[in-house]
N, C-alpha and C positions, 0 to 999 in steps of 0.2 A: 423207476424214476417217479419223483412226486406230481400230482396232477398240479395244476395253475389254480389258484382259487381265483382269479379272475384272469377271463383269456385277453390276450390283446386286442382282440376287435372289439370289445366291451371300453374299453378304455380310451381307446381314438376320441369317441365322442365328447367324452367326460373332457381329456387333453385339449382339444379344438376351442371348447367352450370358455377354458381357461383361459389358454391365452389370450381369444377373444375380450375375457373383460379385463384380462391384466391392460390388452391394449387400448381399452374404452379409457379404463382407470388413467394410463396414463397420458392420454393426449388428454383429458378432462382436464388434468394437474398442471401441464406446460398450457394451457388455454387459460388458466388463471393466471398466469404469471408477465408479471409487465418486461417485456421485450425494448421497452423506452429507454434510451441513456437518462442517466438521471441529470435535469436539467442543472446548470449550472451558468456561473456570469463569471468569464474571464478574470474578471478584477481579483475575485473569491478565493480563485488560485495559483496566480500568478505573483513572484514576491516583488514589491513595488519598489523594493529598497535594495536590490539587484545592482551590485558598482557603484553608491551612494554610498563617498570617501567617510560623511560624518558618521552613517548607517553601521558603515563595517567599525568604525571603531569605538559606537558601543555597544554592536555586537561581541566583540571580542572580549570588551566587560563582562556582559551575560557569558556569556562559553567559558572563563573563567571561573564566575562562579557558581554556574548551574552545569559544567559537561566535561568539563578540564580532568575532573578525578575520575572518569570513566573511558572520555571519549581520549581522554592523549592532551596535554602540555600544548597550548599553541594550535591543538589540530594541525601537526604536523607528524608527531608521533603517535602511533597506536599505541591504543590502553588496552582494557580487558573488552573494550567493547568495539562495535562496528568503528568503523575508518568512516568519518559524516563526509569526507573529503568526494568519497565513488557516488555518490549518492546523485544521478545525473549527467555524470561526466560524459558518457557515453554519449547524449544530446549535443554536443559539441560540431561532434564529428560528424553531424547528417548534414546531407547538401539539402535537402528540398526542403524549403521554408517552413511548408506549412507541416510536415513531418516533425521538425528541428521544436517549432510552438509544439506543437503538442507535447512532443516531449518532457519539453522543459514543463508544464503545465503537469503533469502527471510526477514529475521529478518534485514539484513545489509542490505538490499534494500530498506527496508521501511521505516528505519530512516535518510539513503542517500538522497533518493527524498522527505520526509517531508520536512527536514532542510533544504533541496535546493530550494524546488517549495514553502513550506507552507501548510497551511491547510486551506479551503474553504471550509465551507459545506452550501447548500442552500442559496447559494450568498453572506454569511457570512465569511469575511478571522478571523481567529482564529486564525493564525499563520502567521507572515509575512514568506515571503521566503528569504532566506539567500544566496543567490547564489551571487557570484561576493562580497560578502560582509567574507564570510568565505569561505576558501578552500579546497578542496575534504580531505586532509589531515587535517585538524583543525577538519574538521565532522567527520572523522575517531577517531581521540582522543580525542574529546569531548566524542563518544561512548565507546571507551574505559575506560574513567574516569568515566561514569556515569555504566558502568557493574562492574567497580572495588567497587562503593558503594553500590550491592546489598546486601543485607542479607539472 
């Protein structure tokens, strides 16, 4: 049988040591990092134009002509792309108030920054981004038109 060129008790020490600064290393790293929600103002993410009859119907302008060839005819029918209708819906359905805000607040945030930034998944843009091309208010009532075609 072949000898050990280094025995195991020679090694504990060296092991011990390691982990040690792997563990320094990484509480130093999560000690750097801000642990703070990132401040925000309700208004910022909230869609204002939420069941505002004028709102939704020129939303429904915009969605025809910035979402209609992807997102579905009407936002009623699926396209090649996501159904903007689910987007929330779930919100609906909670009883406790301040659960149900928040929701909806994180709902309106998520289809704020899609339609602004886009979508990219794995190098792939799926969504162009619409920023500088529609306006915080246009996205606003585009959302509103496409939740007034829920069922």
């Amino acid at each position: 049988m072949p000898a050990r060129l280094v025995s195991q008790r020679a090694l504990r020490p060296t092991l011990g040591i390691g982990l040690a600064t792997l563990l320094a290393l990484t509480v130093q790293a999560c000690s750097t990092l801000s642990m703070a929600p990132p401040t925000r103002t309700t208004d910022a993410w909230t869609n204002p134009l939420r069941g505002d009859a004028a709102s939704i119907d020129a939303g429904a302008l915009a969605y025809a002509q910035s979402c209609a060839r992807c997102h579905g005819e009407e936002a009623t029918q699926p396209g090649p792309a996501a159904n903007l209708r689910l987007i929330g819906r779930y919100c609906g359905r909670l009883d406790d108030p301040t659960l149900k805000q928040r929701c909806t607040e994180d709902a309106d945030a998520y289809f704020l920054k899609s339609v602004e930034d886009g979508k990219v998944r794995l190098d792939v843009r799926h969504m162009p981004g619409w920023k500088g091309q529609l306006s915080t208010e246009q996205v606003w009532a585009i959302q509103a038109y496409v939740e007034s075609r829920r069922k």
